[in-house]
N, C-alpha and C positions, 0 to 999 in steps of 0.2 A: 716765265712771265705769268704773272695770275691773272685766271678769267676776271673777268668784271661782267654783274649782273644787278640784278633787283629782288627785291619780295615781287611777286606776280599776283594778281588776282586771278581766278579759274572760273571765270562765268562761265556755263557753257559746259566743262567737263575740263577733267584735270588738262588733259591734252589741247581740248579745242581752246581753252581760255590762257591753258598757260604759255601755248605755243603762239598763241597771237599775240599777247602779250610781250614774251621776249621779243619776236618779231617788229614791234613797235617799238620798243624802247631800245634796239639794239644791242640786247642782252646776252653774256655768251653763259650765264649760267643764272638759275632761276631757283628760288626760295615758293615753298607755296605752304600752306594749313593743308590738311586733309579732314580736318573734321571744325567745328566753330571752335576759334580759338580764347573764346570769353564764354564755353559751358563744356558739360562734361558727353553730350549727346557725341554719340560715335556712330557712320554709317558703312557701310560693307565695299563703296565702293564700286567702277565698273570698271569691268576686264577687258572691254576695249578698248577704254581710256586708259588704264595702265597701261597697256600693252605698246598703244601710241606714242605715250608718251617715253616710255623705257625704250621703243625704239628708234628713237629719233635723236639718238646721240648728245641731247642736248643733259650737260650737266646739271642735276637735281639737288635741292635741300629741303627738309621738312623742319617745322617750325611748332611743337608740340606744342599744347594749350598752356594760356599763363596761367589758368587755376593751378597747374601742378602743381607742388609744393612736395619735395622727395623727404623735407626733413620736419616734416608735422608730425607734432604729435596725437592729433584726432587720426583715433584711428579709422571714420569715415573717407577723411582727407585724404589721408595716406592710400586707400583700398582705391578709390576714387585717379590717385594719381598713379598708382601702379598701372591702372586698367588703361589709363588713356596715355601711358607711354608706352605700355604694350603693343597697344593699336598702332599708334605711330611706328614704331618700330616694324610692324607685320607690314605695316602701309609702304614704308618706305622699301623692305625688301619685294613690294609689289613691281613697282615706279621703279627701281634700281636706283634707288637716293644713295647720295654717295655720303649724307650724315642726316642725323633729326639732332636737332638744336633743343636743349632743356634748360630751362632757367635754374641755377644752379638751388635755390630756395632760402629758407628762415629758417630760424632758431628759434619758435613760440614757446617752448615747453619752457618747463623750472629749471631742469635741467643745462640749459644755456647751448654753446654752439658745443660740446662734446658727446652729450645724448644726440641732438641733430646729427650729427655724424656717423652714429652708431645708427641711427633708423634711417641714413641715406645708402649704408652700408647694405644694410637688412633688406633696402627696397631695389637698390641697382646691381647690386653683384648676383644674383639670380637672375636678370635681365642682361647685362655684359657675357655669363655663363653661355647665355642659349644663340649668343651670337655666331652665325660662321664667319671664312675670312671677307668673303663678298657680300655679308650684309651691310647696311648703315651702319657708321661708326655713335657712338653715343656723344655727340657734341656737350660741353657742359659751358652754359654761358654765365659769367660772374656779371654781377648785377651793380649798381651804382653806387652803392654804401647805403640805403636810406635802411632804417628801422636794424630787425635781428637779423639783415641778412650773410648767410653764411658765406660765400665769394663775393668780393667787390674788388679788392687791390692783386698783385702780383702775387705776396707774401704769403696769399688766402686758399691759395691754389695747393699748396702742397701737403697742408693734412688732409684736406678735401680730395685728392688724389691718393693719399696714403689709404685712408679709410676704404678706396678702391682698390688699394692692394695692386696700384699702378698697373690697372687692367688695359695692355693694350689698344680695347676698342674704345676706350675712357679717352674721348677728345676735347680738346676746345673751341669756344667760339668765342673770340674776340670784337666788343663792342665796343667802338673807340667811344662812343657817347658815354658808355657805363665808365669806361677806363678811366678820362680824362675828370667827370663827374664822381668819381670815389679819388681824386688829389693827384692822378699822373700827368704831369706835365708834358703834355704833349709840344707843347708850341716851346718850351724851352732850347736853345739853341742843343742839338743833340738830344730833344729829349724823346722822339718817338722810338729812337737806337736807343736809347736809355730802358725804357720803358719794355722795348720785347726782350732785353737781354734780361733786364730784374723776370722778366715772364719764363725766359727760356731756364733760368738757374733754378726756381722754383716749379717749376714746372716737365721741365725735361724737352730736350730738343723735339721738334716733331710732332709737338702737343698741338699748336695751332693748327686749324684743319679747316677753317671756316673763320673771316673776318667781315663783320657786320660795319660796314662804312659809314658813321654818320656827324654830322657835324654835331655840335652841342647851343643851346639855347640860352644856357646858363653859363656861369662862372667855373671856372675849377676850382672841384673842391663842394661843392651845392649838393651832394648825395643825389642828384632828382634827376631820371631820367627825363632827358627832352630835347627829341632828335631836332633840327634842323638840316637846309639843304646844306648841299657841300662848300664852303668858302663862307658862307654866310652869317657863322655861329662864332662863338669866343673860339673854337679847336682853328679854324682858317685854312688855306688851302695846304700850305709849305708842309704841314706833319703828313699830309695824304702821300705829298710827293716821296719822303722819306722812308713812307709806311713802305709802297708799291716797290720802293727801291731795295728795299732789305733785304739782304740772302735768307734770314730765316723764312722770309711769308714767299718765296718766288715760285713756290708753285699752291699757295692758297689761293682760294677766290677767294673775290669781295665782293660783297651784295651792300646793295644799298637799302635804307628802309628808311627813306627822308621822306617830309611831308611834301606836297604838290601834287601826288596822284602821278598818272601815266606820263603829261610831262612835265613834272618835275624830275621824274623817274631817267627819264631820256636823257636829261638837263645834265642830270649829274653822272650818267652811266658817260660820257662823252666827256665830261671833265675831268674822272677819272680817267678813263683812255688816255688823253692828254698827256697827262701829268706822267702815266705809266709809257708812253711812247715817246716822248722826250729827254 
């Protein structure tokens, strides 16, 4: 049966903010940043909030900065996004995060999405290397189709995995906003079982490790990330139900990252419940 949670904010300290947080919105697992997620400043963190937090049984995910970019070719960028998944990565084996979520990236260079893959190569597989078996798994989330970027559909995933050299700790996270948003039809009669099976053939069973629950704002097929609440968006309730039903995701969580704040948060952590307990 897969947890159902939120992205949390940590006012307060990872513990005190993120533990109040689940506690309000009746979260059984929780998403947080460890450092801003819109710059590159990285902070050392407190040991007693780790500590809280890691023992408090409550399942964890980290959510590394969207500057990152694994397949730039500026080599600032790149130095820039090595350093701050590193961090995350240290962070989460602080916390005992059970994944850090990476936006899978672009293909800016001349080079197109081949070179991008060779410098996502160069920059994660010495990172996957330093992993043990109990650290954060490397979540890798495909994005919505808009500009060069390198994962968005199903099909995207497996040279993007190859380039990994199908590293074990190389996971996914699944955003039905992005999914639905780069042309899968979710709402088609069968098509969210549609959709994890094209995921699971290219991908490799056991890849999903983390599903990002959110409705969409836009049409399928719009490239444009833009979450809305659960039911509310062109994706609708029925693919949720379908999602939570599926033997491939039955033991992933699903975090939500819909707009409304704490309760909207609440809103839709209970309307998943629903859907997954009926």
């Amino acid at each position: 049966m897969p947890l159902i949670g939120s992205h949390a904010t940590v006012t307060g300290g990872l513990a005190t903010g993120g533990l109040a947080y689940a506690a309000a919105v009746d979260a059984e697992v929780i998403q947080v940043f460890v450092s801003n997620p819109r710059g590159w400043a990285v902070g050392a963190g407190d040991a007693v909030q780790d500590a809280r937090l890691r023992d408090s049984g409550l399942p964890v995910f980290i959510h590394a900065p969207y500057l990152i970019n694994v397949g730039s070719a500026d080599d600032v960028i790149a130095g820039r996004s090595l350093a701050a998944l590193s961090h995350a990565l240290r962070r989460g084996r602080e916390i005992g995060a059970r994944g850090v979520v990476v936006h899978t990236g672009s293909a800016p260079g001349a080079d197109g999405a081949r070179g991008a893959l060779r410098r996502v190569a160069a920059l994660l597989l010495p990172l996957l290397g330093e992993l043990r078996d109990d650290d954060p798994d490397l979540l890798l989330e495909p994005m919505a189709g808009q500009g060069s970027m390198l994962c968005a559909r199903a099909a995207d995933l497996a040279p993007y995995l190859a380039a990994l050299e199908w590293h074990p700790k190389a996971g996914v996270c699944l955003d039905t906003c992005h999914l639905f948003a780069a042309g899968h039809d979710l709402t088609a009669p069968g098509g969210a079982a549609a959709a994890l099976d094209e995921i699971a053939r290219f991908a490799g069973p056991g890849r999903v490790r983390l599903v990002h629950a959110n409705d969409s704002q836009l049409p399928r097929g719009s490239c444009r990330d833009r979450h809305e609440a659960i039911g509310k968006g062109a994706i609708g309730v029925e693919p949720f139900r379908s999602l939570l039903a599926h033997p491939l995701l039955a033991d992933v969580p699903f975090v939500v990252e819909t707009p409304g704040g704490k309760a909207g948060h609440a809103r839709d952590i209970a309307l998943l419940k629903e859907l997954r307990d009926t």
